[in-house]
N, C-alpha and C positions, 0 to 999 in steps of 0.2 A: 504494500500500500504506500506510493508517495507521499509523503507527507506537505500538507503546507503550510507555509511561513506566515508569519504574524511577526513585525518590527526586524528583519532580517534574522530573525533569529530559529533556529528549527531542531526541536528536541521531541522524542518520543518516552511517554511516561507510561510506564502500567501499574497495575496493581495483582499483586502472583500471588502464587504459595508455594512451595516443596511439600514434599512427605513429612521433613521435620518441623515446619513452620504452620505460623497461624498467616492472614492473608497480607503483603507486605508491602508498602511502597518503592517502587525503582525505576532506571530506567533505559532504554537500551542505549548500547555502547560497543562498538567492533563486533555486531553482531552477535552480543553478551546481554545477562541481565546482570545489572548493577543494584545492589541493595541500596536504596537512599539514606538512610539511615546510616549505616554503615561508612557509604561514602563521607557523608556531615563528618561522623568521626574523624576518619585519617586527614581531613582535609582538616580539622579543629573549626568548624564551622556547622551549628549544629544545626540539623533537619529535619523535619517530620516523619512520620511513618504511616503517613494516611494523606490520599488525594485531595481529601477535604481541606484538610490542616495546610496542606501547602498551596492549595487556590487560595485559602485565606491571609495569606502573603503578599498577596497579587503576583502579577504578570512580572513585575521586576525580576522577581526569586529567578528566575528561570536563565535572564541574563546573569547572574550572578554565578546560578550551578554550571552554567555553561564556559564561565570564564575560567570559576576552579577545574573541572573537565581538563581544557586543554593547559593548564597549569600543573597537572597531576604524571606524575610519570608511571608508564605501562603497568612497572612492576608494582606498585599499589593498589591496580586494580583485581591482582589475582586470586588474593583470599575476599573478596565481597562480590565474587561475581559468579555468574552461573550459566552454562549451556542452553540452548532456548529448551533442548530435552527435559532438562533437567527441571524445567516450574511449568505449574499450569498458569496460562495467562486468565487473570479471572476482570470482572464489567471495571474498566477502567474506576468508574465510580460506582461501589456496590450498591450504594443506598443513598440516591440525593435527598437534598432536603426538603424538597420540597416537590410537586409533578411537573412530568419532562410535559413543556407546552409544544406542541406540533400548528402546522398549518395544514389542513384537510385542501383536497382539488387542487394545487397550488401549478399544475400545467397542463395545457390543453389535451396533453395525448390519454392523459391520467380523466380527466373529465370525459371524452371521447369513448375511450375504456368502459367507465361507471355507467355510462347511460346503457350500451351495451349489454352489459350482463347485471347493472345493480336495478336498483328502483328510483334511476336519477333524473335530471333531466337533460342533460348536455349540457348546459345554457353557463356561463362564465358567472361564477360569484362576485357581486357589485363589491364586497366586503369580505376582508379575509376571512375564510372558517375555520373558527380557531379549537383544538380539541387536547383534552389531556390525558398522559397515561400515570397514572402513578408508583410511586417507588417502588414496590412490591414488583410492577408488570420486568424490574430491569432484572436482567441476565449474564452470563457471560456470554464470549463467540464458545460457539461449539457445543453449547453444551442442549440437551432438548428443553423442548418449551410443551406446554400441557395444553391438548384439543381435548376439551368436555366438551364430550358427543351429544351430552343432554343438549347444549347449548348451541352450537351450530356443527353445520358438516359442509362450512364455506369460509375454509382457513387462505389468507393471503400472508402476502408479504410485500413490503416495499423498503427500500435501502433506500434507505436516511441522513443527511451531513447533520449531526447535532450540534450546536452552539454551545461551549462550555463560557458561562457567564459567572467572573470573578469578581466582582463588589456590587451592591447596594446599588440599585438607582431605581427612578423614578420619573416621569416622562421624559425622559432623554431625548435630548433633539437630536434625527437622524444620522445628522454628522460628527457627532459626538458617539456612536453607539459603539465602532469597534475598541474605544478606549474600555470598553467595559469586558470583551472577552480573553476569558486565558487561552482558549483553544480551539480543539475541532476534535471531536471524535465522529463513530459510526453509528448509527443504530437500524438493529432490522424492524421495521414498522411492523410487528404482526397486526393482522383485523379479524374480526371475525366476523365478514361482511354481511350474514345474514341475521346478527344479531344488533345492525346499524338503523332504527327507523324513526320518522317523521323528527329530524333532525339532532337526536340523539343519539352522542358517540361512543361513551364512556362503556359502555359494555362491552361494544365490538372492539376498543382497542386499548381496555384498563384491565385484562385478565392477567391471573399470574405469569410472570413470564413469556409476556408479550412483545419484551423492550430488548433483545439480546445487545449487549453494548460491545464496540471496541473493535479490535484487542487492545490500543494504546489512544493515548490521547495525543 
């Protein structure tokens, strides 16, 4: 997956575990996992050990771990680092704080699509449609997601660019908004489109593990 750049600057974070560990903050490096935590240490600059805790740093932190990075020499990184074999990658962010807000319809081929097979109309939304899934629905990559048959037997999917949104605001004027993002991850949009009707969404796309995220941010 390419990554992209936000202020020149372009790092890849995840959130893993081992067989010995609980789930961990790092992030990739020579085609390695790096423990964040760890890192902090040897470099005497300490760091978090959760995605959260270090969005809540802001977007700086990232120039700063990037600077230590290339400040650090190889041999340092070989006791805090891991084979990508070696850790599962698990949802960048396991559990946000609050529900992942999506844009429903948001391009013609996708409108075109819905009228087709859903109960839509084709016709272009005056006004964004806005839907939420919440924390529970997020996942990791890879791993399954749960179809209750009771509930429908009309599973989709759509691949997602998510906005990772790093401080506090409040009508932010447009040109102002990307000073508000740390990032960019992935997410698989599950629906459960037959469970979508007379403008409510929250069923068809707030079920457990509906949100598979990632792998890095």
């Amino acid at each position: 997956m390419a990554p992209l750049r936000l202020s020149g600057i372009n790092m890849k974070l995840l959130t893993y575990k081992t067989q010995d560990t609980e789930p961990r903050l790092g992030f990739l490096h020579n085609n390695q996992v790096v423990d964040m935590e760890d890192f902090g240490e040897i470099s005497n600059f300490p760091l978090p050990n959760d995605m959260l805790d270090l969005i809540d740093l802001g977007f700086e932190i990232i120039a700063e771990i990037t600077e230590l990075i290339s400040e650090t020499e190889a041999s340092f990184f070989e006791e805090i680092s891991y084979e990508l074999e070696q850790v599962t990658f698990l949802a960048p962010i396991e559990k946000p704080r609050k529900n992942i807000i999506g844009i429903g319809l948001n391009y013609t081929e996708h409108l075109a699509e819905s009228a087709r097979t859903l109960d839509t109309t084709g016709k272009l939304p005056e006004k964004p449609i806005i839907f939420s899934k919440p924390p529970t629905t997020v996942t990791g990559t890879n791993t399954e997601i749960i179809k209750n048959t009771k509930l429908t037997s009309q599973l989709d999917w759509e691949c997602e660019l998510a906005v990772i949104i790093s401080k506090k605001g409040k009508y932010v004027a447009k040109e102002d908004a990307l000073d508000y993002v740390f990032g960019y991850t992935v997410i698989n949009d599950i629906s459960a489109r037959d469970c979508r009707r007379e403008g409510q969404w929250i069923v068809s796309k707030g079920q457990d593990t509906f949100a598979p995220m990632g792998p890095v941010l």
